[in-house]
N, CA, C and O atoms as a Tinker XYZ file with bonds, in Angstrom:
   352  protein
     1  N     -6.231000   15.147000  -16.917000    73     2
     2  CA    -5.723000   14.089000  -16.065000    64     1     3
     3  C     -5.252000   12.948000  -16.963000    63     2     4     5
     4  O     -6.144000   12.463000  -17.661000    81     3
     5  N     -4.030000   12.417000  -17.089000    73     3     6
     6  CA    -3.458000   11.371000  -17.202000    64     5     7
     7  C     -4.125000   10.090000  -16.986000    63     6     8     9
     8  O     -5.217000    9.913000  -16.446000    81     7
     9  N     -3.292000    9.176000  -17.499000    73     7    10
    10  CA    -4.291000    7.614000  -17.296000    64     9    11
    11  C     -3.656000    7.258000  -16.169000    63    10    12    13
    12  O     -4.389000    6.694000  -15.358000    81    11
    13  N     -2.260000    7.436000  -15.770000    73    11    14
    14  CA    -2.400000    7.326000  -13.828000    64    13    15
    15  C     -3.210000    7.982000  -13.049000    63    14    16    17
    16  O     -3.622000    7.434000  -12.027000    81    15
    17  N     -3.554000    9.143000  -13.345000    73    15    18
    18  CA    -4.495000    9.845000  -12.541000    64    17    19
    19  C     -5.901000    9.157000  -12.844000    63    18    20    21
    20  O     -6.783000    9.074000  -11.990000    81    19
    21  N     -6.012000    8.718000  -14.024000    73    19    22
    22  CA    -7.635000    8.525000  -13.798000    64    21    23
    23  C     -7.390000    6.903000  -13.255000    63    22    24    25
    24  O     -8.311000    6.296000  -12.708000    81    23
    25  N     -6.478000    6.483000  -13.403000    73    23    26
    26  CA    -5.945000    5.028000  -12.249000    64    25    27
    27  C     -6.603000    4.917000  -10.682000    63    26    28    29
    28  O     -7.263000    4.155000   -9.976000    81    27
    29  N     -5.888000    6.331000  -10.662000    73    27    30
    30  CA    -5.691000    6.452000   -9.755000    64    29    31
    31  C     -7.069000    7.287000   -8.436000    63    30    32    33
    32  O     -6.838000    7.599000   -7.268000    81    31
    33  N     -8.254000    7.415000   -9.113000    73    31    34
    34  CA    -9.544000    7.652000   -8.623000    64    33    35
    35  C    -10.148000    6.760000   -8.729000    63    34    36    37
    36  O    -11.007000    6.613000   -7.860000    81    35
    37  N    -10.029000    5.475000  -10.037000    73    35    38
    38  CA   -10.958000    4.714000   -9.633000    64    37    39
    39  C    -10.602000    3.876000   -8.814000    63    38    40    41
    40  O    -11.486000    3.415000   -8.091000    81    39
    41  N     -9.028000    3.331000   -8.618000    73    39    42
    42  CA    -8.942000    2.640000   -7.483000    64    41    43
    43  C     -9.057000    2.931000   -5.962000    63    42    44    45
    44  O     -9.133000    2.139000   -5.023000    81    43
    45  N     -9.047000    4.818000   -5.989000    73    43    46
    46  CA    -9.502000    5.017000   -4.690000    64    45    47
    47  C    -10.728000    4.655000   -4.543000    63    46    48    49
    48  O    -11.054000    4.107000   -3.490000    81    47
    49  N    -11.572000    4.859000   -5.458000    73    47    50
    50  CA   -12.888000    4.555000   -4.908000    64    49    51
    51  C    -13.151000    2.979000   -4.589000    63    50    52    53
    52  O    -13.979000    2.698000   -3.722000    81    51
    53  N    -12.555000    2.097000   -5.181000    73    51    54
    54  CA   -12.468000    1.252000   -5.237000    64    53    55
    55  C    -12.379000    0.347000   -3.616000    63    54    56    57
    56  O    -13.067000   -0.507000   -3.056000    81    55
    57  N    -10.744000    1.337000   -3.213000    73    55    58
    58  CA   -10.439000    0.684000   -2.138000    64    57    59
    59  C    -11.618000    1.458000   -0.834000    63    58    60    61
    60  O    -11.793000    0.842000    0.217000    81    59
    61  N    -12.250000    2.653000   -1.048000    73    59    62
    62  CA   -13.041000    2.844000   -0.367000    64    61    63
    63  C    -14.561000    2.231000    0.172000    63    62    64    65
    64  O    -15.203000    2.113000    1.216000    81    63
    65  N    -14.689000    1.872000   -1.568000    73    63    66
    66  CA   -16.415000    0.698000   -1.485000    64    65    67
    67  C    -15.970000   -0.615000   -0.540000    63    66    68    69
    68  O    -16.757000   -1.044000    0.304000    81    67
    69  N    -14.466000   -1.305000   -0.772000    73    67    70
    70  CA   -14.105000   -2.433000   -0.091000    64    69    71
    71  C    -12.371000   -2.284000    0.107000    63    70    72    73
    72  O    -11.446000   -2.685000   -0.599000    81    71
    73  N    -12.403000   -1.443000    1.527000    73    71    74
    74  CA   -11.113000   -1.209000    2.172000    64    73    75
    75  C    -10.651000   -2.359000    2.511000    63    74    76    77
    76  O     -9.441000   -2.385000    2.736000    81    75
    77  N    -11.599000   -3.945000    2.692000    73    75    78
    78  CA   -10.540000   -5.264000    2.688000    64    77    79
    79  C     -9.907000   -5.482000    1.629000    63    78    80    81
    80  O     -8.732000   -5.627000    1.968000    81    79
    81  N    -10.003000   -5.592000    0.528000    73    79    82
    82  CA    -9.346000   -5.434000   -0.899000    64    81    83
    83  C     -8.325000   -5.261000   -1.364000    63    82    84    85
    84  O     -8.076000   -4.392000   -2.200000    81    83
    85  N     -7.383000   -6.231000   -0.806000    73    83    86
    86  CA    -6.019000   -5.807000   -0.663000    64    85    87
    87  C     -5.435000   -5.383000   -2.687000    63    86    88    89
    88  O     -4.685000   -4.452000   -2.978000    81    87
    89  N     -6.011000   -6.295000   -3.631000    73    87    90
    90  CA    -5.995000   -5.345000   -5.026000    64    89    91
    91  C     -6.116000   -3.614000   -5.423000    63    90    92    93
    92  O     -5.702000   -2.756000   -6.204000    81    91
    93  N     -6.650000   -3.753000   -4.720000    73    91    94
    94  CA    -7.651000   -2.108000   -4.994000    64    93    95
    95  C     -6.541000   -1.566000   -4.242000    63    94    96    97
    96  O     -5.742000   -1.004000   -4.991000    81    95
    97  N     -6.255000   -1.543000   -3.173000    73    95    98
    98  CA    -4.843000   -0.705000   -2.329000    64    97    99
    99  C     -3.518000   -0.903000   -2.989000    63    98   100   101
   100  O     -2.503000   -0.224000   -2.831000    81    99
   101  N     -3.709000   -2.033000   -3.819000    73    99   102
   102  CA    -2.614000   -2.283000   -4.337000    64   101   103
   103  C     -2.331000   -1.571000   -5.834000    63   102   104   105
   104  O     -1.332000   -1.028000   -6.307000    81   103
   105  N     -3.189000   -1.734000   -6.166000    73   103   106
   106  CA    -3.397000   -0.288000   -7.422000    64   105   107
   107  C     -3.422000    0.680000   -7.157000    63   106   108   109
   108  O     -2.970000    1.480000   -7.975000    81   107
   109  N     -4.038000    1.268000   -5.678000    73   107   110
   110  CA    -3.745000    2.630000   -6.052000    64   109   111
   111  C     -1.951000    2.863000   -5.390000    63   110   112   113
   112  O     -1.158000    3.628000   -5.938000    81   111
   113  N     -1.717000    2.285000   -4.531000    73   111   114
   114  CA    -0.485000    2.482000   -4.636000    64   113   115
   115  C      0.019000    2.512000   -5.825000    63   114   116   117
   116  O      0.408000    3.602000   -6.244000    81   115
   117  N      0.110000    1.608000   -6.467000    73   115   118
   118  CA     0.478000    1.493000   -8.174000    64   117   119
   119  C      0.500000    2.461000   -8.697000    63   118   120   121
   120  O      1.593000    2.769000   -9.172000    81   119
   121  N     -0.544000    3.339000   -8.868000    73   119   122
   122  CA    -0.882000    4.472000   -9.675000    64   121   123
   123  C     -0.318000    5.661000   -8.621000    63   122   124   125
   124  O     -0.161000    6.843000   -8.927000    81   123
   125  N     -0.124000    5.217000   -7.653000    73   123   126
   126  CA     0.550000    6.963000   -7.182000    64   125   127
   127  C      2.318000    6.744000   -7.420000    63   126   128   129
   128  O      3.123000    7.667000   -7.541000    81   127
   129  N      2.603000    5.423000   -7.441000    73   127   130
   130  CA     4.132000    5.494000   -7.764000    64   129   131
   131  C      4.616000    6.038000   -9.427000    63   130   132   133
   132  O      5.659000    6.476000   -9.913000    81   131
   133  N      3.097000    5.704000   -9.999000    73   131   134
   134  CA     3.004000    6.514000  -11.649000    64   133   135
   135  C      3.595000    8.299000  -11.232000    63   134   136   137
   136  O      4.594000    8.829000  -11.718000    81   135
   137  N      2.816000    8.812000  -10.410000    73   135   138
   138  CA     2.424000    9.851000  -10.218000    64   137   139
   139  C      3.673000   10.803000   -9.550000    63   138   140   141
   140  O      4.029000   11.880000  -10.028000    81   139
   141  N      4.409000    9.997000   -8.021000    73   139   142
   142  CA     5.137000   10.533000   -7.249000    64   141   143
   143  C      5.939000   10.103000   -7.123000    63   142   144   145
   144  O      6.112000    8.956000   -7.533000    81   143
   145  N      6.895000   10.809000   -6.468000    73   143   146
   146  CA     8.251000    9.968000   -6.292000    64   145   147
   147  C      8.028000    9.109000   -4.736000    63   146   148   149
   148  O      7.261000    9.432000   -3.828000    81   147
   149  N      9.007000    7.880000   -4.790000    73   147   150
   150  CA     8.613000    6.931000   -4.353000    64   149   151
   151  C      8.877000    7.034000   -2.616000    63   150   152   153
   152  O      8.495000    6.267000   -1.732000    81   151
   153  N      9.725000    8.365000   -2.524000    73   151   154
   154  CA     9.556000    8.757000   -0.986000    64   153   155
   155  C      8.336000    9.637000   -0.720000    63   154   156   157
   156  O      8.144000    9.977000    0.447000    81   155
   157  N      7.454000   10.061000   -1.709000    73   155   158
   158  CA     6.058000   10.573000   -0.767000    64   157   159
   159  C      5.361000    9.412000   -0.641000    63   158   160   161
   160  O      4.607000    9.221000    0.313000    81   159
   161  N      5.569000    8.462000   -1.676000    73   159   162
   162  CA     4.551000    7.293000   -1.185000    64   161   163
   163  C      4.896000    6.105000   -0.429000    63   162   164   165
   164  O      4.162000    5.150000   -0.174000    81   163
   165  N      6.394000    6.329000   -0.027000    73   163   166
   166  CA     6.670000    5.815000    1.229000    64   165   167
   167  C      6.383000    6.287000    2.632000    63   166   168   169
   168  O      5.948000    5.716000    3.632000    81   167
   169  N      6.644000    7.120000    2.459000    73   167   170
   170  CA     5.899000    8.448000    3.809000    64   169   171
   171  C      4.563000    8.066000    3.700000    63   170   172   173
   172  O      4.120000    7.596000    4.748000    81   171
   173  N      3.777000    8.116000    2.765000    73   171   174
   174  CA     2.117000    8.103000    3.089000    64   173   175
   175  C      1.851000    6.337000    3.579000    63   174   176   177
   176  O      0.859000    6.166000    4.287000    81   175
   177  N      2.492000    5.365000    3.310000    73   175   178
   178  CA     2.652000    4.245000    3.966000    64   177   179
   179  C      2.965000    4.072000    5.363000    63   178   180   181
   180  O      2.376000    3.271000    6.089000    81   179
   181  N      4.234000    5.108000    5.862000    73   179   182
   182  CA     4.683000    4.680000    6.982000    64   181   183
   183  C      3.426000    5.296000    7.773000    63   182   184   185
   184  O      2.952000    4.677000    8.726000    81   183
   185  N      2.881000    6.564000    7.345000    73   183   186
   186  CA     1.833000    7.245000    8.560000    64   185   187
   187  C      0.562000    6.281000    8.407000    63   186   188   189
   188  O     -0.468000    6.415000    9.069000    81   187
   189  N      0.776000    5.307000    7.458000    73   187   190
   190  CA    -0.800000    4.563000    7.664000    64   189   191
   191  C     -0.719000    3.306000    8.436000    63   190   192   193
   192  O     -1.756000    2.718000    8.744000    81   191
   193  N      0.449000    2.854000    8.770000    73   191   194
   194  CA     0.877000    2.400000    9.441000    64   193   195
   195  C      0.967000    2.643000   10.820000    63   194   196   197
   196  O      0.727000    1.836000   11.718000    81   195
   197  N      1.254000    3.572000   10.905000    73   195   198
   198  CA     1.093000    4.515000   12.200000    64   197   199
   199  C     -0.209000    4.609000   12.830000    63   198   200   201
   200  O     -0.224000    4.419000   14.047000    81   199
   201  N     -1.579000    4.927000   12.100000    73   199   202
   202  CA    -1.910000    5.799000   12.416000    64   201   203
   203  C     -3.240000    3.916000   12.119000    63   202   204   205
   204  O     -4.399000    4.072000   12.504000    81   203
   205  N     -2.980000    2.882000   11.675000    73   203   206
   206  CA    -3.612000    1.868000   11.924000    64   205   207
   207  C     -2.629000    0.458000   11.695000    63   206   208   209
   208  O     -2.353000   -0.261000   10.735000    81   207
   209  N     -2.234000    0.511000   13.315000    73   207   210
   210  CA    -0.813000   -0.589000   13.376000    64   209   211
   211  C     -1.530000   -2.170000   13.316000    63   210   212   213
   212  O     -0.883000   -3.210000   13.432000    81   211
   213  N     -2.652000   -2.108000   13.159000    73   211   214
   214  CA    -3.649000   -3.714000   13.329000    64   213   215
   215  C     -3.782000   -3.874000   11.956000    63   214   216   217
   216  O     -4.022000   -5.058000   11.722000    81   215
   217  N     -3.742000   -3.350000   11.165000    73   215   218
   218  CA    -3.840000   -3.373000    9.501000    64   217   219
   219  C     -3.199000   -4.209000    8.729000    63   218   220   221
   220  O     -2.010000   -3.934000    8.568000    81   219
   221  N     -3.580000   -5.110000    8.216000    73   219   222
   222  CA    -2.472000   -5.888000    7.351000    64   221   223
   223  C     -2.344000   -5.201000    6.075000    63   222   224   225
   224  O     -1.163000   -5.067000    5.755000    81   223
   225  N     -3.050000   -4.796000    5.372000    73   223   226
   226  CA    -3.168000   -4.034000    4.121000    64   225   227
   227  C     -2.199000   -3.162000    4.171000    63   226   228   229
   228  O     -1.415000   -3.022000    3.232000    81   227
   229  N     -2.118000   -2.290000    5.555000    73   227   230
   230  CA    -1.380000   -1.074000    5.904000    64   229   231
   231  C      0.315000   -1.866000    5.880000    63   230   232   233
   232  O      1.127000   -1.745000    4.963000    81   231
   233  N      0.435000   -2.363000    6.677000    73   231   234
   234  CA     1.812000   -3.290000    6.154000    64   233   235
   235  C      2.248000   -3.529000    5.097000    63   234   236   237
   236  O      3.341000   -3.178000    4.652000    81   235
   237  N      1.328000   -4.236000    4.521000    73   235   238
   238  CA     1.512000   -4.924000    2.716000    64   237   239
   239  C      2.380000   -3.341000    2.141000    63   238   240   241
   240  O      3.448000   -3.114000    1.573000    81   239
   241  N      1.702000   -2.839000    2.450000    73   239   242
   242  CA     1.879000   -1.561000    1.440000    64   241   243
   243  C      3.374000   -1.401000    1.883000    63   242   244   245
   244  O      4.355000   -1.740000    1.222000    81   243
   245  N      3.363000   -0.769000    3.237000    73   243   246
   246  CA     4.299000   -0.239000    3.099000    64   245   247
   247  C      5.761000   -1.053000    2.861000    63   246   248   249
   248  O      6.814000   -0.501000    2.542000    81   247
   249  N      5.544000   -2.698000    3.126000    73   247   250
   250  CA     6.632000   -3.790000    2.394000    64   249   251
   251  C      7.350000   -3.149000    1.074000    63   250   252   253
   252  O      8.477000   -2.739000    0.799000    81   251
   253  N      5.905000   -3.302000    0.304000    73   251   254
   254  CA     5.680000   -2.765000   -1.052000    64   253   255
   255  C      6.662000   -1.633000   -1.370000    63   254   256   257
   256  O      7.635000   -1.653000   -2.125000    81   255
   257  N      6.172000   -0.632000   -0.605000    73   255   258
   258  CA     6.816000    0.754000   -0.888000    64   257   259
   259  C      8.983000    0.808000   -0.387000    63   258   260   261
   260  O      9.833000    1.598000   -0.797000    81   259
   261  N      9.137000   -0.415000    0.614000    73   259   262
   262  CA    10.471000   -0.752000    0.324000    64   261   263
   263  C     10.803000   -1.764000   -0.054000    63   262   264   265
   264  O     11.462000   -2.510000    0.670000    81   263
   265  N     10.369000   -2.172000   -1.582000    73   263   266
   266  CA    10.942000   -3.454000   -2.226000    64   265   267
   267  C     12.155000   -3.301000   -2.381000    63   266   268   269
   268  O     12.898000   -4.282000   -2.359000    81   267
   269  N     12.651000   -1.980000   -2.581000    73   267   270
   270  CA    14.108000   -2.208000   -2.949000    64   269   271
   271  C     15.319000   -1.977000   -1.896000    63   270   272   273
   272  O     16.537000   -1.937000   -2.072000    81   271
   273  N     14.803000   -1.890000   -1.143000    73   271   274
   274  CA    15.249000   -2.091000    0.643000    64   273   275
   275  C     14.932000   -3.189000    1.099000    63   274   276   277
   276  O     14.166000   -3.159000    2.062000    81   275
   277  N     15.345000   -4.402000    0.643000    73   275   278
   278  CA    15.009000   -5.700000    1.381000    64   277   279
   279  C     15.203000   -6.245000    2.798000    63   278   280   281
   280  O     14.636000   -7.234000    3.263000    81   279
   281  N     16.062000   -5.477000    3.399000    73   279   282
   282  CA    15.913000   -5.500000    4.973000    64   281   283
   283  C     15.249000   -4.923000    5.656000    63   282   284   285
   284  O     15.068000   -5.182000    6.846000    81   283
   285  N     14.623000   -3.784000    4.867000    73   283   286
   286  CA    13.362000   -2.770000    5.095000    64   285   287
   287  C     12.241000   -3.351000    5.411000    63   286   288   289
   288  O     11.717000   -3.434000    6.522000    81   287
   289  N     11.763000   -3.888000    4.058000    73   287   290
   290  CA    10.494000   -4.440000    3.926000    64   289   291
   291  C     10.096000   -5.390000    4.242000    63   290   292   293
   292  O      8.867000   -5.442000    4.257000    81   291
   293  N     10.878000   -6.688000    4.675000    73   291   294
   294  CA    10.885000   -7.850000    5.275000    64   293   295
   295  C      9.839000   -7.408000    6.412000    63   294   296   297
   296  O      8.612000   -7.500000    6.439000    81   295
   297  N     11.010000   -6.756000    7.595000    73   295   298
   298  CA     9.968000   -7.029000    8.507000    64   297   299
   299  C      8.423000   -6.551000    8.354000    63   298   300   301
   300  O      7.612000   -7.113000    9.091000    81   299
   301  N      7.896000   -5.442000    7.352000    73   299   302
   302  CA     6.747000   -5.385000    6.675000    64   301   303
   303  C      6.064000   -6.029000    6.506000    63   302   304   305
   304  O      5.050000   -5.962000    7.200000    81   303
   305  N      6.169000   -7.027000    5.516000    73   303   306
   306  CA     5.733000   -8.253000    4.929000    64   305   307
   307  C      5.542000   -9.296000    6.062000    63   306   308   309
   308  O      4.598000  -10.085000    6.030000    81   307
   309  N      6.335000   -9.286000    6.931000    73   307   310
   310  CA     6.130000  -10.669000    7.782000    64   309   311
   311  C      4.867000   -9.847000    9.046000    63   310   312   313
   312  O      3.988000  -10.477000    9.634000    81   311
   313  N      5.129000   -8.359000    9.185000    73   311   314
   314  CA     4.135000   -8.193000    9.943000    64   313   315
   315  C      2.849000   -8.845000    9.465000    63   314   316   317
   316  O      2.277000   -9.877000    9.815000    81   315
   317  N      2.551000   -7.835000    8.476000    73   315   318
   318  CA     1.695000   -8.430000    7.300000    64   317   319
   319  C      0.839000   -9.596000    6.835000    63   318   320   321
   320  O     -0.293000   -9.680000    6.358000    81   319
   321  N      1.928000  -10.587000    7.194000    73   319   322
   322  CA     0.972000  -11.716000    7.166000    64   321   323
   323  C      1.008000  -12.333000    8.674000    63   322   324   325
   324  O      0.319000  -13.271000    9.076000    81   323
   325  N      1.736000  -11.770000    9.235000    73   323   326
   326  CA     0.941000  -12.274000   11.105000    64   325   327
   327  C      0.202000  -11.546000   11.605000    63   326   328   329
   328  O      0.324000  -11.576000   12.829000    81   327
   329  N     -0.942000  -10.512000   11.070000    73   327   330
   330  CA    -1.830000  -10.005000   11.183000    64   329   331
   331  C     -2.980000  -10.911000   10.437000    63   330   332   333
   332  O     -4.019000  -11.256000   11.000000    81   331
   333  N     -2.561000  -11.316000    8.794000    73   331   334
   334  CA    -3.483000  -11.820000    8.747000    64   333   335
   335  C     -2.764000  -12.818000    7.205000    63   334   336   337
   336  O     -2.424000  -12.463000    6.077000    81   335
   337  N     -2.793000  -14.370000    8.036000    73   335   338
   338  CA    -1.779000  -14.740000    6.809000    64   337   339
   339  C     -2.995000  -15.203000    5.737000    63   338   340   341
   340  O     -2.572000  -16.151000    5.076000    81   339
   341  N     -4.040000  -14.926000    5.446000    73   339   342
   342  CA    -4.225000  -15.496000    4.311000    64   341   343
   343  C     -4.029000  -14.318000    3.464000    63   342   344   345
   344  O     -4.563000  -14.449000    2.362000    81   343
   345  N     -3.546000  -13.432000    3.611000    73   343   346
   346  CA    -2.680000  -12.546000    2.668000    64   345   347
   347  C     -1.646000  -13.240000    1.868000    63   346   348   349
   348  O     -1.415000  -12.658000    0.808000    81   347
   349  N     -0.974000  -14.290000    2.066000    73   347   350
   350  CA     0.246000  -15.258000    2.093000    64   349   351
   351  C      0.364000  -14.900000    0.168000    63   350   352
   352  O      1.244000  -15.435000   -0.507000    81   351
């Protein structure tokens, strides 16, 4: 395993001990964009999104995952922090 891969377990565990932790989600995203191309880890954003629409973390991310789609990710980001702005 690679040093993204081993990135990329400890920040899962990470974000698992403290799923508020918006760092820890934010690394492991980090480390899977090491890993994958940036449409599986856009896909694994949009279904977490999906699948927990009250989430601000879940937003953040998937902003994240279209930075380079700025009309994309906007509305992301603004969900994001009107869920919960001290994300800001």
């Amino acid at each position: 395993m690679g040093r993204a891969g081993e990135a990329e377990q400890h920040f899962l565990r990470l974000a698992e001990q403290h799923p508020e932790s918006l760092l820890s989600w934010r690394g492991l995203q980090g480390a899977r964009l090491a890993l994958q191309p940036i449409e599986s880890v856009r896909g694994a954003a949009r279904l977490e999104v999906e699948a927990r629409p009250e989430d601000s973390i879940a937003w953040y991310l998937l902003g994240r995952s279209l930075i380079k789609r700025p009309e994309e990710a906007r509305p992301a980001f603004e969900r994001a922090l009107e869920l919960n702005p001290s994300n800001a």
